[in-house]
C-alpha positions as CSV (number, residue, x, y, z in Angstrom):
1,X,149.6,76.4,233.6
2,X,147.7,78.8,231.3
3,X,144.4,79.9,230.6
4,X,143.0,79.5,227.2
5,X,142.0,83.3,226.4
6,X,141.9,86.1,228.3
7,X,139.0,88.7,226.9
8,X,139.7,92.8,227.6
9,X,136.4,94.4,226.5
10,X,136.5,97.9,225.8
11,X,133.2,98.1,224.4
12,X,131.6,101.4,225.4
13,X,134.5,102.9,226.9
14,X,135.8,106.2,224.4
15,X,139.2,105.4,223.8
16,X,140.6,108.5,221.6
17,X,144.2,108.5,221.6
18,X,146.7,105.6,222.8
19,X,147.2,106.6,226.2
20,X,143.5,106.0,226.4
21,X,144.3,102.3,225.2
22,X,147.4,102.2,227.7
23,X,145.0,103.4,230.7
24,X,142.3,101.3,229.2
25,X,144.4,98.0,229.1
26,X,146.8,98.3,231.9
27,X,145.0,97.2,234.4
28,X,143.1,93.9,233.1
29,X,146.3,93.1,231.3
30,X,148.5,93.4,234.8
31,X,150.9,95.9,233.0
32,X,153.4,97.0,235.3
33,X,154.2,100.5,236.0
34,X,157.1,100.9,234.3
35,X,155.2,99.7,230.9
36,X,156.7,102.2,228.3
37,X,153.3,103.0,226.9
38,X,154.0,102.7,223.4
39,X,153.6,100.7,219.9
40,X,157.3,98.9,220.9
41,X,156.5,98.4,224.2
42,X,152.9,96.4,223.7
43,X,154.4,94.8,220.8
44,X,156.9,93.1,223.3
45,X,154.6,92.7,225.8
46,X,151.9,90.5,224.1
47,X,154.4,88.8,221.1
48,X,157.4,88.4,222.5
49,X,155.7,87.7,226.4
50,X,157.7,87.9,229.6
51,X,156.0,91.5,230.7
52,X,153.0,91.2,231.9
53,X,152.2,87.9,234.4
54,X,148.5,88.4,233.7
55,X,149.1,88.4,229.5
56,X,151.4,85.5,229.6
57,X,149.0,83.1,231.9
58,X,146.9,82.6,228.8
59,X,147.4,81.5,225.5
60,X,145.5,83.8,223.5
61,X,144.8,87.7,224.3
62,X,141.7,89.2,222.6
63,X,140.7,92.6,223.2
64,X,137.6,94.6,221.6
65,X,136.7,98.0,221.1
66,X,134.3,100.0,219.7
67,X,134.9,101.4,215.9
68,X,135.0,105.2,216.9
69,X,137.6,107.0,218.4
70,X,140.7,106.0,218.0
71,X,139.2,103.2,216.4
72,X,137.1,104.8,213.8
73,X,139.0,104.0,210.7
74,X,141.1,107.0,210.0
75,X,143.9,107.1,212.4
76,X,147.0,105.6,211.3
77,X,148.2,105.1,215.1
78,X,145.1,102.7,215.2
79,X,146.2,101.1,212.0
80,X,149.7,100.3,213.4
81,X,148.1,99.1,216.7
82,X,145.7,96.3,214.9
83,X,148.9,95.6,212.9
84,X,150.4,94.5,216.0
85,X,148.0,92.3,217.2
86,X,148.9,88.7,214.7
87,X,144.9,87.6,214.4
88,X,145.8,83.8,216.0
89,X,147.5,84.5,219.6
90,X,146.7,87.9,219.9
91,X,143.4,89.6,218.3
92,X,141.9,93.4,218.2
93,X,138.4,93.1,217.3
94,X,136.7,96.1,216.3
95,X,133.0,96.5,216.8
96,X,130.4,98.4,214.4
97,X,128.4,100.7,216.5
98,X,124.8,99.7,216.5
């Protein structure tokens, strides 16, 4: 059995680099230690499944950060990371700081 949508809110938590993200999502996500904390790795985890119990318990995976940081617009890392994420089973949303 699965849950519709589970929701990782990063909102106001500074996430500069992507071990930020990894520290950042590891634990709501259920990833286990030996996660390989990278772009290959989370692109397994949430599109492929069958790495983290937590992720694969839900049908959809939606996480949202703020636009700055890592997130701010000019880092190509953070480009490939929302290029992960397919926008229908797994979504990055990006928030505009008031």
């Amino acid at each position: 059995m699965t849950d519709r949508e589970l929701i990782v809110d990063l909102r106001g938590r500074l996430i500069e680099t992507l071990n930020d993200f990894w520290d950042a999502v590891s634990g709501p996500c259920g990833l286990p230690e030996w996660f390989g904390r990278n772009l290959d790795a989370w692109s397994d985890t949430i599109e492929t499944r069958g790495i983290s119990e937590v992720i694969d318990s839900h049908d959809i995976l939606i996480v949202h950060v703020d636009q700055r940081g890592l997130f701010d617009g000019h880092r190509q890392e953070a480009n490939v990371l929302a290029g992960i994420f397919d926008g229908e089973q797994n979504r990055l949303v990006v928030h505009g700081l008031a």
